[in-house]
C-alpha positions as CSV (number, residue, x, y, z in Angstrom):
1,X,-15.0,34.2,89.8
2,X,-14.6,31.0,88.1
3,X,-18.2,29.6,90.1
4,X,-19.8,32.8,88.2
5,X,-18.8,32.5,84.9
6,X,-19.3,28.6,84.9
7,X,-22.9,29.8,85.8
8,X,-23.4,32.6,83.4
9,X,-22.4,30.2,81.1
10,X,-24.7,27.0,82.0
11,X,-28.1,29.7,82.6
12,X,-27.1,30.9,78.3
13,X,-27.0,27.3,77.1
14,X,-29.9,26.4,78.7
15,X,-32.2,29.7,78.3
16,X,-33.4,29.1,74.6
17,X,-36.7,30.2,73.2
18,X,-38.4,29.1,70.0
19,X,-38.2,31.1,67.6
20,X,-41.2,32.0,64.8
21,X,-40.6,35.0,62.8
22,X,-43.4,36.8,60.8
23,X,-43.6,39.2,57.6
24,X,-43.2,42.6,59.4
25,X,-41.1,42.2,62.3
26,X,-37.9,43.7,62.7
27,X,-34.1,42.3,63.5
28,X,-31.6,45.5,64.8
29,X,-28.1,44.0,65.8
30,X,-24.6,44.6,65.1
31,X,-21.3,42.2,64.4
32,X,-19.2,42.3,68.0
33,X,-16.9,44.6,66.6
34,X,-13.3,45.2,68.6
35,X,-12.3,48.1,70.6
36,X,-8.3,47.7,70.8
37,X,-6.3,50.0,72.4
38,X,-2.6,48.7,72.9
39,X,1.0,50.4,74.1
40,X,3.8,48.7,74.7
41,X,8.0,49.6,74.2
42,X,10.5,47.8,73.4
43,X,15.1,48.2,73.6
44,X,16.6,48.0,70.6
45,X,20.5,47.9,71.2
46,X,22.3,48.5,67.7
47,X,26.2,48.3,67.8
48,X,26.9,51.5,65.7
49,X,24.5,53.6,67.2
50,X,24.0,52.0,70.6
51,X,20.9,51.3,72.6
52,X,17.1,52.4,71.9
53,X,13.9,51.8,72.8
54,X,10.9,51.7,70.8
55,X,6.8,53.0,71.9
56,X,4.1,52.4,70.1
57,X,0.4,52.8,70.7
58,X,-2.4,52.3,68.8
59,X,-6.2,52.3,68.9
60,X,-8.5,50.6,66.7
61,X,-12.7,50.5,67.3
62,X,-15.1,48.9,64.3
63,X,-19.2,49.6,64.9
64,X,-21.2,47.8,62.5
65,X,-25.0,48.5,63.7
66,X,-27.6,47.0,61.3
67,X,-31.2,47.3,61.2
68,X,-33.9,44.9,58.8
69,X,-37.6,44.0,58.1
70,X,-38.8,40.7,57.3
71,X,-40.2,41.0,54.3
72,X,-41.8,37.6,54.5
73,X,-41.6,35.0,57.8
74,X,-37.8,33.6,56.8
75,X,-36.3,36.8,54.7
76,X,-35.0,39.9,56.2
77,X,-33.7,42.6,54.1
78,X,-31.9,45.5,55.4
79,X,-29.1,48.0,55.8
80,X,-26.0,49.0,58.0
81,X,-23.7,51.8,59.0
82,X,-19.7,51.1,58.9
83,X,-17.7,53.4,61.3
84,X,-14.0,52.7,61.8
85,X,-11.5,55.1,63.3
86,X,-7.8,53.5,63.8
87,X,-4.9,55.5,65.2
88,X,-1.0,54.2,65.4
89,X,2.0,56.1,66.7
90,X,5.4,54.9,67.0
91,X,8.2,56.6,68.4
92,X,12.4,55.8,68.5
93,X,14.4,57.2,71.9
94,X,17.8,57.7,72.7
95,X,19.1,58.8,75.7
96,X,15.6,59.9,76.6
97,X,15.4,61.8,73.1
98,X,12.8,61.4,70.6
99,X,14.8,60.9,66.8
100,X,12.2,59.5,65.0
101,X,8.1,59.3,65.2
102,X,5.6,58.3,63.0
103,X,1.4,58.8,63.4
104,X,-0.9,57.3,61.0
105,X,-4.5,58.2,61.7
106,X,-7.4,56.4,59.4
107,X,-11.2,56.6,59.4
108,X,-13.7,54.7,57.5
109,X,-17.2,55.0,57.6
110,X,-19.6,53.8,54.9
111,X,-23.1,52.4,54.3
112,X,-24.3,48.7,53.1
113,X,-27.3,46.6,52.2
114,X,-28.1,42.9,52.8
115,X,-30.4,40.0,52.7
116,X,-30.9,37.3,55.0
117,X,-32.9,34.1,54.8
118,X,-33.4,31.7,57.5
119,X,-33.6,28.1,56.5
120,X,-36.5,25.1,58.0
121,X,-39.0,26.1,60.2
122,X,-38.6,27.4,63.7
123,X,-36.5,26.5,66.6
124,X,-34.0,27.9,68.8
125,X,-31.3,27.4,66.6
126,X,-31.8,28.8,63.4
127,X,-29.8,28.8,60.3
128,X,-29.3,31.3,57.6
129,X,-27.4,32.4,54.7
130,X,-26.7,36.3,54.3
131,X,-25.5,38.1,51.5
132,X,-24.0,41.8,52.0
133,X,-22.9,45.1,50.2
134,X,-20.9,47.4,51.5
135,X,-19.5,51.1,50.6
136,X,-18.2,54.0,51.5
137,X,-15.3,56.5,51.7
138,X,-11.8,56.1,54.0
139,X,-9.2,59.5,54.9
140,X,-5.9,58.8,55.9
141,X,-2.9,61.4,57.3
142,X,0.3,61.2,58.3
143,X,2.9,62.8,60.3
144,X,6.2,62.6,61.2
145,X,10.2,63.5,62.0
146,X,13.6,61.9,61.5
147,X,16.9,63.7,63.2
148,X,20.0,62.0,61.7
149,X,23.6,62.8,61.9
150,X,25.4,65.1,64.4
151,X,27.5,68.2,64.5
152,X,27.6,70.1,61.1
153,X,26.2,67.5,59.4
154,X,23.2,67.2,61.8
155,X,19.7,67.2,59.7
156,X,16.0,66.8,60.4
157,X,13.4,65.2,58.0
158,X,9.5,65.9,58.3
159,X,6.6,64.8,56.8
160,X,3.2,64.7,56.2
161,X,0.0,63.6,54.0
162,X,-3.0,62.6,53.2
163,X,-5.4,60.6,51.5
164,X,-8.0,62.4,48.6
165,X,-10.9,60.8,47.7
166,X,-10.8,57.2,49.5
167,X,-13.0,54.9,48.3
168,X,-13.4,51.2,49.6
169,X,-16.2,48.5,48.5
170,X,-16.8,45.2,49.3
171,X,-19.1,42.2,49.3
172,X,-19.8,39.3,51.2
173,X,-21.6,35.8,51.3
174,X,-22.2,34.4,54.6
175,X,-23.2,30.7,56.3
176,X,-24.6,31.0,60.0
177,X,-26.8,29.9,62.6
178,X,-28.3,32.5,64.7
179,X,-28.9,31.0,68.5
180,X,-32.0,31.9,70.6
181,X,-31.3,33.0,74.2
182,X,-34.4,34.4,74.7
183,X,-38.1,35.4,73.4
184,X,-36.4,38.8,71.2
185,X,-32.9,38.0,71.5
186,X,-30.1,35.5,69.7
187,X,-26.6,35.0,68.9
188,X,-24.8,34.9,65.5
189,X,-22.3,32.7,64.5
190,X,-21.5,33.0,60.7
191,X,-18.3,32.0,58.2
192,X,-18.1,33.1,54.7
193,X,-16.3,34.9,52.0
194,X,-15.1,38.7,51.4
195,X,-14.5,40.5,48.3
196,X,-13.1,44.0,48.8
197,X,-11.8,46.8,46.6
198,X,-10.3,50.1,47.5
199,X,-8.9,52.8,46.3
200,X,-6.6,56.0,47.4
201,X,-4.5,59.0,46.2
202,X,-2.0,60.0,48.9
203,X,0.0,63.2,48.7
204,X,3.0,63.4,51.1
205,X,5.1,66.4,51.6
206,X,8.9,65.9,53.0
207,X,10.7,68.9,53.9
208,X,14.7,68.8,55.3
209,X,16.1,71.2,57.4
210,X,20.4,70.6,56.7
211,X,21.6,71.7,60.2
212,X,18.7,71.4,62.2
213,X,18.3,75.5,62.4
214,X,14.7,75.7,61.3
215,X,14.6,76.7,57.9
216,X,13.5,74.4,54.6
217,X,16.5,73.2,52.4
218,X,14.8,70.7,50.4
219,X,10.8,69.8,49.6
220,X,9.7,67.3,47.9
221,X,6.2,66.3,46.8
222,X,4.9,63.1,45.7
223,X,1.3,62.2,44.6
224,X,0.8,58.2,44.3
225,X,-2.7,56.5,43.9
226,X,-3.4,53.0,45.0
227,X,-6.1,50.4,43.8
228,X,-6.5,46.9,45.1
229,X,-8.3,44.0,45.3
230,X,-8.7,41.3,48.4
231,X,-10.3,38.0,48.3
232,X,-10.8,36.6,51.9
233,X,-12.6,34.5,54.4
234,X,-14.3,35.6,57.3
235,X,-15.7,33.9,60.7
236,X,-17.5,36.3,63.3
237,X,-20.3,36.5,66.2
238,X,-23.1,38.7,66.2
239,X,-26.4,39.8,68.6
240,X,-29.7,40.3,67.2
241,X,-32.4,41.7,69.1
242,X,-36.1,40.9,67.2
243,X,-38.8,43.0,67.4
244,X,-42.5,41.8,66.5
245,X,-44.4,44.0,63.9
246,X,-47.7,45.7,64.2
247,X,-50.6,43.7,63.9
248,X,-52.8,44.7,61.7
């Protein structure tokens, strides 16, 4: 196994192609987004209340595909689809009883623009700077349960909400090389900065059932909007395919 990948490894570094890049030909790649999906538990041992354990599971996938035209032989200008759905669930046992659980689900998807420009003239490895705008609109919902106390003072709390009218922006400036491995395909590596902004209004509902009998005691309603700012830095790897244009 370790033979193999020491060879995939030497036949990538030392498969380059020149590149030369014309007005009209066309770059469709994507950033290697990340597909997580995790699970793991853990025991909790409290002395009031004794021992529990913990579960959580979570899945998170982002897909950034991008396609551009060079509009002259080093400048490609372009546009790309965000999709991000992310889902987290955590749940407290007892004595092989659930008391508590809590499920976040997200999704994001949005649209963007950029502009790329490659720097000296051609080679295999091929520098660029890249600047990016990106937009679109996020939904958010909730769910969950509590069970707390015992006897005749036993109660349940449940919840749940949502996100109206999520709104996220952001913008980016980028320093990379793109790296030929082959005649139509290379390899991104970039750094750079991140501005974001988004924005939210999440309504929850709580309801309380005193007894645990099934009916409502108490509901409450809240309505809270969010707005914030993020300045970051960002460092990823990307794969661009190149496709010559029609000659005329």
């Amino acid at each position: 196994m370790r033979i193999c990948l020491l060879s995939a490894l030497f036949l990538l570094g030392s498969f380059s192609a020149i590149a030369q890049f014309s007005k009209g030909d066309k770059m469709i790649g994507a950033s290697v987004g990340s597909v997580v999906v995790n699970s793991g538990s853990s025991d909790i041992s409290v002395a009031q209340i004794g021992s529990n354990t913990s579960r959580i599971t979570n899945f998170n996938i982002n897909i950034n595909p991008s396609f551009g035209w060079f509009i002259s032989d080093k400048t490609v200008v372009g546009g790309a689809v965000i999709i991000n759905p992310y889902n987290n669930k955590t749940t407290y046992e007892q004595s092989g009883s659930t008391y508590q659980s809590d499920k976040n689900s997200n999704f994001s998807i949005g649209l963007g623009g950029f502009a790329r420009h490659y720097f000296g003239g051609s080679g295999s490895m091929m520098p660029f700077g890249q600047i990016g705008v990106n937009f679109g609109i996020n939904t958010l919902k909730t769910e969950g349960f509590f069970y707390g106390g015992s006897g005749s003072n036993a109660y349940k709390i449940s919840y749940d909400g949502e996100t109206n009218g999520g709104f996220f922006a952001n913008s980016t400036f980028q320093l990379g090389l793109t790296k030929m491995v082959g005649d139509y395909t290379g390899l991104d590596f970039y750094a750079g900065y991140n501005f974001s902004y988004n924005k939210n209004t999440f309504k929850r509902t709580t309801l309380r059932d005193n007894g645990n009998d099934g009916s409502v005691d108490e509901r409450s309603e809240n309505e809270t909007t969010t707005k914030f700012t993020n300045h970051g830095f960002i460092i990823g790897v990307g794969f661009q395919v190149f496709l010559k244009g029609k000659k005329k």
